[in-house]
N, CA, C and O atoms as a GROMACS GRO file, in nm:
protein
  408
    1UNK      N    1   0.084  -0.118   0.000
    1UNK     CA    2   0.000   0.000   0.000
    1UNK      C    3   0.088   0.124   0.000
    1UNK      O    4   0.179   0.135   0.082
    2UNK      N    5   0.065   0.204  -0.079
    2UNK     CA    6   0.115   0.326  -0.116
    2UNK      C    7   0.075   0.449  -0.034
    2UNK      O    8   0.140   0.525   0.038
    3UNK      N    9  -0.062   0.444  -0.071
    3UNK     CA   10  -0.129   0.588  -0.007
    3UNK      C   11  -0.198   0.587   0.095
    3UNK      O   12  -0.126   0.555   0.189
    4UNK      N   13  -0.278   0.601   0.119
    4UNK     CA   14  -0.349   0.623   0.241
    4UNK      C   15  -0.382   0.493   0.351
    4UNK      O   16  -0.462   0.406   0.317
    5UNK      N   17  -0.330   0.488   0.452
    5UNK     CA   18  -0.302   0.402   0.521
    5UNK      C   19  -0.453   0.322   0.597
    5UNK      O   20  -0.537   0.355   0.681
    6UNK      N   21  -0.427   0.202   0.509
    6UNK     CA   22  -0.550   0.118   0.570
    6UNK      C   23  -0.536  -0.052   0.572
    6UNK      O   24  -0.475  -0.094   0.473
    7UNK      N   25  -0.572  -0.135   0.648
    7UNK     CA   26  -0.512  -0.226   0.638
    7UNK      C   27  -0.644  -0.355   0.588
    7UNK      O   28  -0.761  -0.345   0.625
    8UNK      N   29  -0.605  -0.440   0.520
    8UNK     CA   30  -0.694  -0.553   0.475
    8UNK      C   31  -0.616  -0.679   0.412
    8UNK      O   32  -0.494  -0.685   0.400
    9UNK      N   33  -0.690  -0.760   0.382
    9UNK     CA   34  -0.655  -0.877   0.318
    9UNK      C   35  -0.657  -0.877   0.169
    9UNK      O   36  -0.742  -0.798   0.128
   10UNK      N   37  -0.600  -0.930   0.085
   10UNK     CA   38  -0.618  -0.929  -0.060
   10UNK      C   39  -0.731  -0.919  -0.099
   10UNK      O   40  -0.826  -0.981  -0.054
   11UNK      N   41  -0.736  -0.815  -0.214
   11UNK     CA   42  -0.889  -0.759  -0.236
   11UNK      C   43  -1.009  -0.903  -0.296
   11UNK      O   44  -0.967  -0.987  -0.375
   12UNK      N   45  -1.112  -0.907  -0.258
   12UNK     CA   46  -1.174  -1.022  -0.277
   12UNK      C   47  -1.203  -1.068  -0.407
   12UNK      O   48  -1.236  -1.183  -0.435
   13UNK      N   49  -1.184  -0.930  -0.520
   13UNK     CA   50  -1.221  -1.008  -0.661
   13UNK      C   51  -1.091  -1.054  -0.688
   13UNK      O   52  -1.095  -1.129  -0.786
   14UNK      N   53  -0.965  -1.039  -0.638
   14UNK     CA   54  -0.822  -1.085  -0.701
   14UNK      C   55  -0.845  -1.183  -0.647
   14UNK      O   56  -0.871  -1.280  -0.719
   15UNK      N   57  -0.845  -1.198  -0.514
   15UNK     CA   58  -0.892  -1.352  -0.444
   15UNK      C   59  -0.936  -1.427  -0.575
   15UNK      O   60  -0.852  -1.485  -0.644
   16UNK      N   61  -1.044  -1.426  -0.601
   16UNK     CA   62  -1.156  -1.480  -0.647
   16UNK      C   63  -1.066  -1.560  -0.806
   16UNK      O   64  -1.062  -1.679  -0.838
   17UNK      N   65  -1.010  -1.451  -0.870
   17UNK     CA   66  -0.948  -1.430  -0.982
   17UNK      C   67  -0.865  -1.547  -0.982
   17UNK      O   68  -0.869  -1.637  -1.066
   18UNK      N   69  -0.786  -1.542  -0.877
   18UNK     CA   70  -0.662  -1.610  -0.845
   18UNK      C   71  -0.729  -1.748  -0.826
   18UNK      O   72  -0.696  -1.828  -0.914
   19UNK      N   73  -0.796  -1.786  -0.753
   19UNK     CA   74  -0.857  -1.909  -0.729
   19UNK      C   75  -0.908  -1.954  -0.898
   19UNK      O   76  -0.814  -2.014  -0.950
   20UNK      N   77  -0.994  -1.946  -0.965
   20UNK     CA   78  -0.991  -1.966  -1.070
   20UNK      C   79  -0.925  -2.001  -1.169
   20UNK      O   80  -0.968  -2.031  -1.280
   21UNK      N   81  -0.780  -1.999  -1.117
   21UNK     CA   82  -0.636  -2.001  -1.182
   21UNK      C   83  -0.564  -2.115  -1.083
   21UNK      O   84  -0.442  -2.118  -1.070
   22UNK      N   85  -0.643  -2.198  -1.022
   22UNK     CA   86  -0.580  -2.278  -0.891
   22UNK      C   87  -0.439  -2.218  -0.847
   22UNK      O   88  -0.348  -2.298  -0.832
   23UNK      N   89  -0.412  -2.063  -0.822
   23UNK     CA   90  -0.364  -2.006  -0.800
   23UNK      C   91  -0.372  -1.975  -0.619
   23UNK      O   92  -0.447  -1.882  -0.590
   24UNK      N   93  -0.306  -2.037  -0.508
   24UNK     CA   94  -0.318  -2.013  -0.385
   24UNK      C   95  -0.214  -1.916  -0.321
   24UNK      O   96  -0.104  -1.962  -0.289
   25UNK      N   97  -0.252  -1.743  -0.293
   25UNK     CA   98  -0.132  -1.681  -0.247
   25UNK      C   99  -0.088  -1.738  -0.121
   25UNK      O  100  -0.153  -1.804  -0.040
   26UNK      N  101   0.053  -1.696  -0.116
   26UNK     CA  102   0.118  -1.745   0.054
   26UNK      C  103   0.074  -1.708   0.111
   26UNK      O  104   0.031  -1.779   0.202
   27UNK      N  105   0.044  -1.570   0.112
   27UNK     CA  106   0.013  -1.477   0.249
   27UNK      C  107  -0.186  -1.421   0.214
   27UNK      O  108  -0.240  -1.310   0.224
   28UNK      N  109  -0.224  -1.513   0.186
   28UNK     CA  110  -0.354  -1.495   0.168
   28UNK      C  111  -0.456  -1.448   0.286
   28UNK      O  112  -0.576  -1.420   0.297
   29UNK      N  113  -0.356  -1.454   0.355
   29UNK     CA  114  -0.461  -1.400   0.505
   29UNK      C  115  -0.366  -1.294   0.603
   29UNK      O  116  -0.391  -1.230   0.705
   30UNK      N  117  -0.293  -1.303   0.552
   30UNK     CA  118  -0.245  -1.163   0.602
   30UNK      C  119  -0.301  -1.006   0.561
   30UNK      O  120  -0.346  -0.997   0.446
   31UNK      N  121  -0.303  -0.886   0.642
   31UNK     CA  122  -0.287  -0.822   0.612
   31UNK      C  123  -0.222  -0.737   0.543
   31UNK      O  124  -0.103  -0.747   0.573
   32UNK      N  125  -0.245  -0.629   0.434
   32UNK     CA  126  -0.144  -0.531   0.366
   32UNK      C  127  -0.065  -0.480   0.470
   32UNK      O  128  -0.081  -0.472   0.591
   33UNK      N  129   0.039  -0.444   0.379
   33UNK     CA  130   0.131  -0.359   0.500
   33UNK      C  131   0.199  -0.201   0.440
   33UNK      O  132   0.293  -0.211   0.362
   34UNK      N  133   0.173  -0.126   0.460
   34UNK     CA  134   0.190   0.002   0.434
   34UNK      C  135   0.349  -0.002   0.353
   34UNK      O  136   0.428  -0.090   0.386
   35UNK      N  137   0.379   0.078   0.270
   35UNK     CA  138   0.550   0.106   0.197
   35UNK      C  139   0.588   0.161   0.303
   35UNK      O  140   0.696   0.106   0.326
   36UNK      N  141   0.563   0.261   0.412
   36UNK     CA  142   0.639   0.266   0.509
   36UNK      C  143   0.693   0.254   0.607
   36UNK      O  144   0.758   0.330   0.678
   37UNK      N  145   0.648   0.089   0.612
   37UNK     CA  146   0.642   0.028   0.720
   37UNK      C  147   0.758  -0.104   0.666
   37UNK      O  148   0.748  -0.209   0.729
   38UNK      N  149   0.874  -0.099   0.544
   38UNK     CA  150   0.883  -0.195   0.498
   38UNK      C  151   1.031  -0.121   0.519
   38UNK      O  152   1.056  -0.016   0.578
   39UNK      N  153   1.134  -0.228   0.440
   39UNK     CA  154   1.242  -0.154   0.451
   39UNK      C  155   1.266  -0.148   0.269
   39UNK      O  156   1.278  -0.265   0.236
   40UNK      N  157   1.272  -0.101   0.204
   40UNK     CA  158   1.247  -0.102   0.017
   40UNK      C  159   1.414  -0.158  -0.053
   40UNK      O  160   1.432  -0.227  -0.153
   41UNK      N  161   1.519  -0.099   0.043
   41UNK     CA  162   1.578  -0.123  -0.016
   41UNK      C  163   1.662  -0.316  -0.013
   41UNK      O  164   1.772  -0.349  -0.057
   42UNK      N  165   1.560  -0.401   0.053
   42UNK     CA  166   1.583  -0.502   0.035
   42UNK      C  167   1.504  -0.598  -0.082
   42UNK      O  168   1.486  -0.719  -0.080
   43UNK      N  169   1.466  -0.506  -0.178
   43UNK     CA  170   1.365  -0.561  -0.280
   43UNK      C  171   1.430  -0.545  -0.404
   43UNK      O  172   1.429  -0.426  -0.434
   44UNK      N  173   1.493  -0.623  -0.500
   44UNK     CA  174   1.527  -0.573  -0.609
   44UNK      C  175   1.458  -0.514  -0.688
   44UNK      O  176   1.517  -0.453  -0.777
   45UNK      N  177   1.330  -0.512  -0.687
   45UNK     CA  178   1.211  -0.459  -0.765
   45UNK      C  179   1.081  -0.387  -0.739
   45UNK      O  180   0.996  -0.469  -0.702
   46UNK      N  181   1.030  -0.254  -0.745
   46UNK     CA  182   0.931  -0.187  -0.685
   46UNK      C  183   0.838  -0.140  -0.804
   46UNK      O  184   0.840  -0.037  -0.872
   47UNK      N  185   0.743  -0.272  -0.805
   47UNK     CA  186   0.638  -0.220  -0.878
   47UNK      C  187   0.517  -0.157  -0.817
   47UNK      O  188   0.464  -0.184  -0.710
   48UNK      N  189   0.475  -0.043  -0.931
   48UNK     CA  190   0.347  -0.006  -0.893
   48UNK      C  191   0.242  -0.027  -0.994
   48UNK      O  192   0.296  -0.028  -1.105
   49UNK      N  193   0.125  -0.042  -1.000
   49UNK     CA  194   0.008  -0.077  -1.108
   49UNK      C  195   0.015   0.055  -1.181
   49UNK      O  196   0.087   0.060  -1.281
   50UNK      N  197  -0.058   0.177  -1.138
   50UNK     CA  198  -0.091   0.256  -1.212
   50UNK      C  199  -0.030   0.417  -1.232
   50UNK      O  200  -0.057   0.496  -1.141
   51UNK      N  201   0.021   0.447  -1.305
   51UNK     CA  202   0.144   0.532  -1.312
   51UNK      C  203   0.034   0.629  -1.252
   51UNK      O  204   0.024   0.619  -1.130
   52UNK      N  205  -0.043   0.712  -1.307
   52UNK     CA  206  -0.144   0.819  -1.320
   52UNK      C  207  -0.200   0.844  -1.142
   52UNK      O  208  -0.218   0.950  -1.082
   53UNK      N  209  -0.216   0.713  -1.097
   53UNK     CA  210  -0.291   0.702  -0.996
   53UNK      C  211  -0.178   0.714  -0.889
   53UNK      O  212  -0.188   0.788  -0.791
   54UNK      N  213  -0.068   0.633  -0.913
   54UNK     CA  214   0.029   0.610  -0.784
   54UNK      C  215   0.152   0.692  -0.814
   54UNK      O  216   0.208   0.732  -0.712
   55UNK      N  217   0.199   0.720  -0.906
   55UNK     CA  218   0.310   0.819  -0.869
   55UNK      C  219   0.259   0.965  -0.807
   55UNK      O  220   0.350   1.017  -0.742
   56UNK      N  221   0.161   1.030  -0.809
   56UNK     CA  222   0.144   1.167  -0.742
   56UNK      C  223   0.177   1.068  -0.560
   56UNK      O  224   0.237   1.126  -0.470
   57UNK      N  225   0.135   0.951  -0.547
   57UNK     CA  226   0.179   0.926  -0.365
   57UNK      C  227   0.317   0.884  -0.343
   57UNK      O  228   0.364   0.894  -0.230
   58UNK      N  229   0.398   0.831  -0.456
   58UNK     CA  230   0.454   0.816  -0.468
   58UNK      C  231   0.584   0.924  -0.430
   58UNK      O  232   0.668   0.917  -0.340
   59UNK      N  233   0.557   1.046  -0.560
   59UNK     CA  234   0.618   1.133  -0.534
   59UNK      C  235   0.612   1.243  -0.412
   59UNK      O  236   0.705   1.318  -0.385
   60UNK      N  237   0.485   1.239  -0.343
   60UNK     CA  238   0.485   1.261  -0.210
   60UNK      C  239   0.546   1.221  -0.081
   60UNK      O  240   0.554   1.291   0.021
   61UNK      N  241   0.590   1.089  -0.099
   61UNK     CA  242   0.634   0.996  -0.013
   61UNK      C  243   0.819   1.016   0.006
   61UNK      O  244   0.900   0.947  -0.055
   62UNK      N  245   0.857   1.140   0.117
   62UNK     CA  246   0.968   1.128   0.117
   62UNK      C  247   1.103   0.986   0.135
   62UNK      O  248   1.226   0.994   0.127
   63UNK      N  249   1.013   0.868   0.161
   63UNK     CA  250   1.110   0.748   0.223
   63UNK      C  251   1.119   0.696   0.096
   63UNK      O  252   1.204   0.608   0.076
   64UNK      N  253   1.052   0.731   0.011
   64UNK     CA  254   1.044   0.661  -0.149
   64UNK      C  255   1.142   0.781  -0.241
   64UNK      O  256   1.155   0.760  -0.362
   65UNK      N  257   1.194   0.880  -0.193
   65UNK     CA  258   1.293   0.996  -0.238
   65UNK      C  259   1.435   0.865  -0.319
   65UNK      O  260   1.469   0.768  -0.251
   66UNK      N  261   1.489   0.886  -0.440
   66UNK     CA  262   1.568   0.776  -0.519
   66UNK      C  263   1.583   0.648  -0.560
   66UNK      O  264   1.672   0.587  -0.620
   67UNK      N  265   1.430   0.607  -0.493
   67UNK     CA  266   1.413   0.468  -0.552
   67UNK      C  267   1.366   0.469  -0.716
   67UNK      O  268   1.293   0.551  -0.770
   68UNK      N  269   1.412   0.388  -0.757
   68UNK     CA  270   1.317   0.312  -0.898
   68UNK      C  271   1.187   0.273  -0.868
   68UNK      O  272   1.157   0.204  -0.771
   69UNK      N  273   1.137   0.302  -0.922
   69UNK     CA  274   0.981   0.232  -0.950
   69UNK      C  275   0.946   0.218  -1.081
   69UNK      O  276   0.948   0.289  -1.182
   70UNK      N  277   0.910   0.100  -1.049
   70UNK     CA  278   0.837   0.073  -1.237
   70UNK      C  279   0.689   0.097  -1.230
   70UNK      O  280   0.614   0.104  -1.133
   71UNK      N  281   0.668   0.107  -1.357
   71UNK     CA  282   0.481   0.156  -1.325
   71UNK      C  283   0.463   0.043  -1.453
   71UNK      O  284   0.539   0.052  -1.550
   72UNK      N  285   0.360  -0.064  -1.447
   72UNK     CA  286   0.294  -0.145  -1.502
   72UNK      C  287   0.168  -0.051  -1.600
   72UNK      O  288   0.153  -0.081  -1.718
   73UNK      N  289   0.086   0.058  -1.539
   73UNK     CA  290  -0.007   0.118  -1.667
   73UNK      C  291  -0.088   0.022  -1.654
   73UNK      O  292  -0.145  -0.015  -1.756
   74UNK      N  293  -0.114  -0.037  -1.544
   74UNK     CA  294  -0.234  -0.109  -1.504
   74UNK      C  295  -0.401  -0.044  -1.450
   74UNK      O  296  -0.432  -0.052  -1.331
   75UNK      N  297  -0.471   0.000  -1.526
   75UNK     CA  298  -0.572   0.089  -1.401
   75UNK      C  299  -0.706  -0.022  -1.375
   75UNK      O  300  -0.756  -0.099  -1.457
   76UNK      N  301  -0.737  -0.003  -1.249
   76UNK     CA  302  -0.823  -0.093  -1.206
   76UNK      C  303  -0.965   0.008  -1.169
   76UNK      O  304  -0.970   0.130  -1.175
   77UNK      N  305  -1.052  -0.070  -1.136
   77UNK     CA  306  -1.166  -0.028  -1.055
   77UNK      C  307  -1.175   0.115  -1.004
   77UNK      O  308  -1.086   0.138  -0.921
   78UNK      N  309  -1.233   0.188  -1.021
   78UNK     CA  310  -1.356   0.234  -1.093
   78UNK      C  311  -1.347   0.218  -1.192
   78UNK      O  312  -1.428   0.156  -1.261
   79UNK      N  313  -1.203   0.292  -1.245
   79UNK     CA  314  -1.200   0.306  -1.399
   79UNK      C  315  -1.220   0.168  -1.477
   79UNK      O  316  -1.328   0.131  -1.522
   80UNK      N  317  -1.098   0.095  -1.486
   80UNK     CA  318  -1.182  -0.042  -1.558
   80UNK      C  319  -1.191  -0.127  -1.457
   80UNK      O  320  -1.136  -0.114  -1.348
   81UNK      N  321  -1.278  -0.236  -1.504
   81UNK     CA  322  -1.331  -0.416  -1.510
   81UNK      C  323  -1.189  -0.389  -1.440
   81UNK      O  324  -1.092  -0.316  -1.460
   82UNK      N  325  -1.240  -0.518  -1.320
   82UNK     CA  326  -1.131  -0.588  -1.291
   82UNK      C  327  -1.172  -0.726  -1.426
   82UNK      O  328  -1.082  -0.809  -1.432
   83UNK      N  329  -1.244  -0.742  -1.486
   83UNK     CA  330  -1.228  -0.844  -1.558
   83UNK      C  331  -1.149  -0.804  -1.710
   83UNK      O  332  -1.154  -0.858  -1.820
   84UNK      N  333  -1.082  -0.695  -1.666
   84UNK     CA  334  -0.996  -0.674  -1.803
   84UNK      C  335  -0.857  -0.653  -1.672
   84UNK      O  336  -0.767  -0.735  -1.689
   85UNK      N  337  -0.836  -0.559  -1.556
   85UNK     CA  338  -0.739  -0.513  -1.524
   85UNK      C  339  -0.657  -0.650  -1.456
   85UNK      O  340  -0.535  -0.668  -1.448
   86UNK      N  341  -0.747  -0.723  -1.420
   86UNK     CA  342  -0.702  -0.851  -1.321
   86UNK      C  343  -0.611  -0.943  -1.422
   86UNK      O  344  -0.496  -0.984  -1.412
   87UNK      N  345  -0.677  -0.954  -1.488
   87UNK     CA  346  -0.602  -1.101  -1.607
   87UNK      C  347  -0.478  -1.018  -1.672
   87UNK      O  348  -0.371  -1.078  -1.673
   88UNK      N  349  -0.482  -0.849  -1.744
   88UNK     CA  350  -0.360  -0.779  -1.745
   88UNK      C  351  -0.214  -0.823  -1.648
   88UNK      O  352  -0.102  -0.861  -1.682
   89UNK      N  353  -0.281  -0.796  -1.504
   89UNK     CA  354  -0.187  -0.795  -1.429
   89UNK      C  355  -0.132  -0.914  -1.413
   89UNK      O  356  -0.010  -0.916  -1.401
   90UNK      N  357  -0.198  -1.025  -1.410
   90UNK     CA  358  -0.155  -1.200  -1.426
   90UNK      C  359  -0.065  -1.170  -1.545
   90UNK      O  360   0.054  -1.152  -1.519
   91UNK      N  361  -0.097  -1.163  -1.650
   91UNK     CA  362   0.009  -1.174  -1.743
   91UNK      C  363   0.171  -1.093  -1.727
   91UNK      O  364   0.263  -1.133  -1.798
   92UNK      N  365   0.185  -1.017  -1.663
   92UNK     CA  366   0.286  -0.906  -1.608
   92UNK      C  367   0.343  -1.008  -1.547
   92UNK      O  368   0.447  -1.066  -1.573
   93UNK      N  369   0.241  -1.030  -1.435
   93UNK     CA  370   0.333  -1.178  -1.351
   93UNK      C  371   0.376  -1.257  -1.386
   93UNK      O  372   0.472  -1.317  -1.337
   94UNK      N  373   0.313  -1.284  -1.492
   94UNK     CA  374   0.373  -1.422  -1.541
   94UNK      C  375   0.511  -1.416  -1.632
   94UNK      O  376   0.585  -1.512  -1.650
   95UNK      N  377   0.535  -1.242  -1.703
   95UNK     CA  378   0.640  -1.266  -1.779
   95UNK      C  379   0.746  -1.194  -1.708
   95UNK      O  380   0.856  -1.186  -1.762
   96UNK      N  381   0.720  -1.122  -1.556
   96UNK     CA  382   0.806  -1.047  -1.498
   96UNK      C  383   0.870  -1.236  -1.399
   96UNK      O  384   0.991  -1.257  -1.397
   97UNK      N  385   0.784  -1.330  -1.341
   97UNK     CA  386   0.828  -1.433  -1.336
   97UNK      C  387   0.906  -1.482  -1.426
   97UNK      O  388   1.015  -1.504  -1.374
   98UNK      N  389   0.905  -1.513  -1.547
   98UNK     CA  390   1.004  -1.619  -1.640
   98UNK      C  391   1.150  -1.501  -1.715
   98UNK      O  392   1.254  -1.520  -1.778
   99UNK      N  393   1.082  -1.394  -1.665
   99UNK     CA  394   1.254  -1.295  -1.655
   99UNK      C  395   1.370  -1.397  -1.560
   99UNK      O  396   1.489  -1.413  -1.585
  100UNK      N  397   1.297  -1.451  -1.455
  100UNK     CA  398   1.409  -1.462  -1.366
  100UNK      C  399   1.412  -1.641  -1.347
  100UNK      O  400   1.477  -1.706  -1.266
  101UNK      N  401   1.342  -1.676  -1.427
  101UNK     CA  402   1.327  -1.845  -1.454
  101UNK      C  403   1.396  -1.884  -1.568
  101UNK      O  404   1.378  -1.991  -1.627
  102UNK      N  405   1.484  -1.786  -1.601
  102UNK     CA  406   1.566  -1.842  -1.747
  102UNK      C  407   1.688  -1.934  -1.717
  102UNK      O  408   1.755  -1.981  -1.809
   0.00000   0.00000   0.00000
């Protein structure tokens, strides 16, 4: 979680999505955990979904001051279907996965 600090479990239509895909997350019952509550620079990789939406918190966010971030250009709910944004983002996963499965 980027912006505004709130805590939950994986949103229920990704749930849903994911199951459909006999797809079981690890941490499926955990709570989100805020970016500033993490330490970033132990991540080789900091993606965000939607450039438009998340870099203005992004660029607000002094602890995020010289990191990389990649922006995927993913937009979800309101704006679109998760039944277009959800299966997008699976595919990201799947080829940002076999980057590092070679």
């Amino acid at each position: 979680m980027v912006g505004q600090y709130k805590t939950r479990t994986i949103y229920t239509p990704a749930m849903e999505y994911l199951n459909s895909l006999n797809i079981t997350p690890r941490r499926k019952d955990e709570l989100s955990v805020h970016v500033n509550d993490i330490d970033l620079k132990e991540f080789d990789k900091i993606i965000c979904m939607d450039k438009n939406e998340h870099e203005p918190m992004v660029s607000a966010n002094k602890k995020l001051d010289g990191l990389t971030i990649e922006y995927w250009d993913i937009v979800d709910e309101p704006l679109v279907s998760r039944k277009i944004s959800l299966p997008k983002c699976y595919k990201k996963v799947v080829s940002l996965i076999n980057q590092y499965n070679v």
